[in-house]
C-alpha positions in Angstrom: -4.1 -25.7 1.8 -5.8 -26.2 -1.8 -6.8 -24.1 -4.8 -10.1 -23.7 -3.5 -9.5 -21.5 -0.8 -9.7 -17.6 -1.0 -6.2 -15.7 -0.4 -4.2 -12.8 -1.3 -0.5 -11.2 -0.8 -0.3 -8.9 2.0 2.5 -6.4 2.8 2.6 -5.6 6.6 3.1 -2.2 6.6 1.4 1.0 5.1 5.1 3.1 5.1 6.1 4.8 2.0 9.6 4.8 2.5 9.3 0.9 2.4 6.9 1.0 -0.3 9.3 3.1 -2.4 13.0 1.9 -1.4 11.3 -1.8 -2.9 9.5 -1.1 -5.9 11.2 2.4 -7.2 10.7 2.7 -10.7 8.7 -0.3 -11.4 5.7 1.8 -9.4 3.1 3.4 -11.8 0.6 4.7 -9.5 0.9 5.6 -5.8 -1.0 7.6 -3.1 -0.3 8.4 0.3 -0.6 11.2 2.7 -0.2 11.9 6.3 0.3 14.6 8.7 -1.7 16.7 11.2 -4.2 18.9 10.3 -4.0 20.4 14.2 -6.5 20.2 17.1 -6.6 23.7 17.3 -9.2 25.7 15.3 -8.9 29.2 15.5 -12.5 31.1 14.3 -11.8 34.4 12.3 -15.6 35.7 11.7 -17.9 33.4 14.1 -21.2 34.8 12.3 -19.9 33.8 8.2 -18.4 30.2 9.7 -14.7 31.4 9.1 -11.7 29.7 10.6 -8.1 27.9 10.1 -6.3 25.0 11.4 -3.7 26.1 13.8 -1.0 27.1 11.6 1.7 24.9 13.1 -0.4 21.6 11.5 1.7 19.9 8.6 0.1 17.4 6.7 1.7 16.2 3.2 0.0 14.3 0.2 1.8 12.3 -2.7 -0.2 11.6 -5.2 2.1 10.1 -8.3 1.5 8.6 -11.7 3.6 7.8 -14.0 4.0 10.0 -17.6 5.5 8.0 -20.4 6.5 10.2 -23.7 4.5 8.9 -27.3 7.6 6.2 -27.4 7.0 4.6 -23.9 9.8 6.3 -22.1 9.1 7.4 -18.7 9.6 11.4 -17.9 9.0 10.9 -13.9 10.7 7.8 -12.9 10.7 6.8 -9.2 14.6 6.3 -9.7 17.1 6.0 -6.4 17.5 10.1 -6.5 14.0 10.8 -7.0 13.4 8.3 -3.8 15.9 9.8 -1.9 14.5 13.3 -2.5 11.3 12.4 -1.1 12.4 10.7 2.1 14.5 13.3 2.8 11.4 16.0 2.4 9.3 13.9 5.0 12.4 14.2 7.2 12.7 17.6 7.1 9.1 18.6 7.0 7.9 16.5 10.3 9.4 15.8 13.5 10.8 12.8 14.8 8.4 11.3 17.3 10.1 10.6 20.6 9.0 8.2 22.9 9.7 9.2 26.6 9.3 5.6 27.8 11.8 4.0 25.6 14.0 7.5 25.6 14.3 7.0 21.5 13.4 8.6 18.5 11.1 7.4 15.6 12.3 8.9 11.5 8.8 10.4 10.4 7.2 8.3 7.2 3.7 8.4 5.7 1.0 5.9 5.0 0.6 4.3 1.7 -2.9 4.1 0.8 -2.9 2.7 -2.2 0.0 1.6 -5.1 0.4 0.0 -8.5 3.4 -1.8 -10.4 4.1 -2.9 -13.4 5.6 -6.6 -14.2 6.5 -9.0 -16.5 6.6 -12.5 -15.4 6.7 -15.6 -17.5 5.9 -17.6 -14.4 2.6 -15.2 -13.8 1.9 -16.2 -17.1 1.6 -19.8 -16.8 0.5 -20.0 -13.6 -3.4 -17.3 -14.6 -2.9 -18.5 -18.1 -2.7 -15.6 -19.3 -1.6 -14.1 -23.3 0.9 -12.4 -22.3 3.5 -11.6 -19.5 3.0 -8.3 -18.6 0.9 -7.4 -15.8 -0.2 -4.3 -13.1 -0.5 -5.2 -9.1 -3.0 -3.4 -7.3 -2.2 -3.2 -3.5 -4.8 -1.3 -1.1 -5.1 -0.3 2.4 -7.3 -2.4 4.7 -8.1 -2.0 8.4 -6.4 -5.1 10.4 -8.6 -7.1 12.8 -7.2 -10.6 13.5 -5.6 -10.1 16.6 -2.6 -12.7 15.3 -2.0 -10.8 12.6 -2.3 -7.3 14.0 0.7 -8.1 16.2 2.4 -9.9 12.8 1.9 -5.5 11.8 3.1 -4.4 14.5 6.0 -6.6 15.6 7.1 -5.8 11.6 6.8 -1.5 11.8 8.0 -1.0 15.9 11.1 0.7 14.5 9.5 2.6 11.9 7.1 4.8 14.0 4.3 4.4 12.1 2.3 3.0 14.8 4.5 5.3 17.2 2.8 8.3 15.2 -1.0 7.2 16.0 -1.8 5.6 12.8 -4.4 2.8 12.9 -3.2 -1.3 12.7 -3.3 -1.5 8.4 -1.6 -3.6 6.2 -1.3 -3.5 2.0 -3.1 -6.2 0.6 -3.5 -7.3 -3.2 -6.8 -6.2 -4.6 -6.3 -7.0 -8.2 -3.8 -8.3 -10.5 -4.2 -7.5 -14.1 -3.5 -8.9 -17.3 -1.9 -6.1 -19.6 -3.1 -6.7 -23.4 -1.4 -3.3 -24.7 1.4 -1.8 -23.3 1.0 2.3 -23.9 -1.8 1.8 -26.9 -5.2 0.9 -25.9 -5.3 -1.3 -22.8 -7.7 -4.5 -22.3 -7.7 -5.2 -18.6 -8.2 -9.1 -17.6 -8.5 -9.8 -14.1 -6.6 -12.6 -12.6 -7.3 -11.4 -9.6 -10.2 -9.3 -8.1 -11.3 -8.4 -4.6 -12.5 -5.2 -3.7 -12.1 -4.9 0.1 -13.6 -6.4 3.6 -17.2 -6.5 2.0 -16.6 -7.8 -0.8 -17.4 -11.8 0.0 -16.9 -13.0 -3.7 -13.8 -12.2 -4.3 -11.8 -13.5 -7.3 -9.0 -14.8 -5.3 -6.7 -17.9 -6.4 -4.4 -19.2 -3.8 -1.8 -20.3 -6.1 -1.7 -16.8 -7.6 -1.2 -15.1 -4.2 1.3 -17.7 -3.1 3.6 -16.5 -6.3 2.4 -12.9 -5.6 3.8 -13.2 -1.7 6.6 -14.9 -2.4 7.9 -12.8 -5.2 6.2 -9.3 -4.9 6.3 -8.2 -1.5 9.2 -6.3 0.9 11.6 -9.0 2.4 10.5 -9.3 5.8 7.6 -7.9 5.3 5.4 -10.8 2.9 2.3 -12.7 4.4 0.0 -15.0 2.8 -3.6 -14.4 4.2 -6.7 -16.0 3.5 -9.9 -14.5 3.0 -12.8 -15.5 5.2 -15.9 -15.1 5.6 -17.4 -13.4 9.2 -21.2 -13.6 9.4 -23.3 -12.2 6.3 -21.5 -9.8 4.5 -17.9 -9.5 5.7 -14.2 -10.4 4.9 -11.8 -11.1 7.5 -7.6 -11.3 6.3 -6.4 -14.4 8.3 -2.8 -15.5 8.8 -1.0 -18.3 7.2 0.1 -19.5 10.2 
């Protein structure tokens, strides 16, 4: 491997309830959102286009970002109760799926698209050579298409259900790490890192800064270090390490 090769961090698996249980409170932006919006449609006024979903669909968005007071304090922290709160709402608003083959049930969790956290790391620093230590990591959804590292996703969520649930082979990769100028005052965003998905073929993408991203920033278990290739004219593929 050398510095001249395209990578980036990759967390193999979309689940919130990972997502949350390893980054809590240092999270300062997070989407995700999963459900079923039913196969059913059920037309009230054919002529004026009216119908519902069938009324038994659930589907549930979360779509947090953090609020900090004029001193910096945070009023909606992602803390272990706040966690616990939410994990036990998916639980109780979706069922478990059971697979008849394997005669087992799988706990219900929804799919991260996107997150953000917050770090300081005088490491980071050194390594971008950067002005300060402080820092936001974008991570983002992508489609998984290497078949090595497809089963690398699904060898890593088979007890989670994810996959169990119908949701489609994705991983969290890093799509930007920024610099942080300003805390809470007026922010100046440098990017150390910048890629913005599979067709994006110029991405800003240091190896040495994914290695430390991998290796320090993702789930135990759960870390990968791909590389970023090129597949005919205009295309990104994620690659495995190994």
């Amino acid at each position: 491997m050398t510095n001249g090769q395209r990578a980036t961090a990759t967390i193999l698996t979309i689940g919130l309830k990972k997502i949350l249980s390893t980054y809590g409170e240092s999270i300062v932006e997070l989407r995700a959102g999963g459900g079923s919006l039913g196969s059913n449609k059920i037309v009230i006024d054919n002529d004026y286009g009216i119908s519902i979903d069938n009324p038994g669909s659930v589907f549930m968005n979360v779509k947090y970002k953090q609020i900090r007071d004029e001193q910096g304090n945070v009023l909606n922290p992602l803390n272990e109760g706040k966690i616990e709160e939410i994990c036990q709402d998916i639980d109780q608003r979706f069922e478990p799926y059971h697979d008849e083959k394997e005669d087992r049930d799988y706990p219900p969790d929804l799919p991260v698209e996107y997150f953000v956290i917050s770090v300081k790391d005088n490491e980071l620093q050194k390594l971008s050579q950067s002005n300060t230590s402080e820092f936001e990591i974008l991570f983002q959804s992508d489609v998984v298409e290497n078949p090595y590292l497809k089963e690398k996703v699904k060898s890593r969520n088979e007890n989670l259900g994810l996959f169990k649930q119908g949701f489609k082979f994705r991983c969290l990769n890093m799509h930007e790490l920024l610099e942080t100028q300003e805390k809470y005052g007026q922010v100046k965003r440098q990017y150390i890192q910048q890629w913005n998905g599979v067709f994006d073929i110029h991405p800003k993408s240091p190896l040495k800064i994914a290695q430390h991203i991998a290796a320090n920033y993702t789930p135990r278990g759960f870390g990968e270090l791909t590389f970023l290739k090129t597949e005919g004219m205009n295309k990104m593929v994620l690659t495995p390490s190994e």
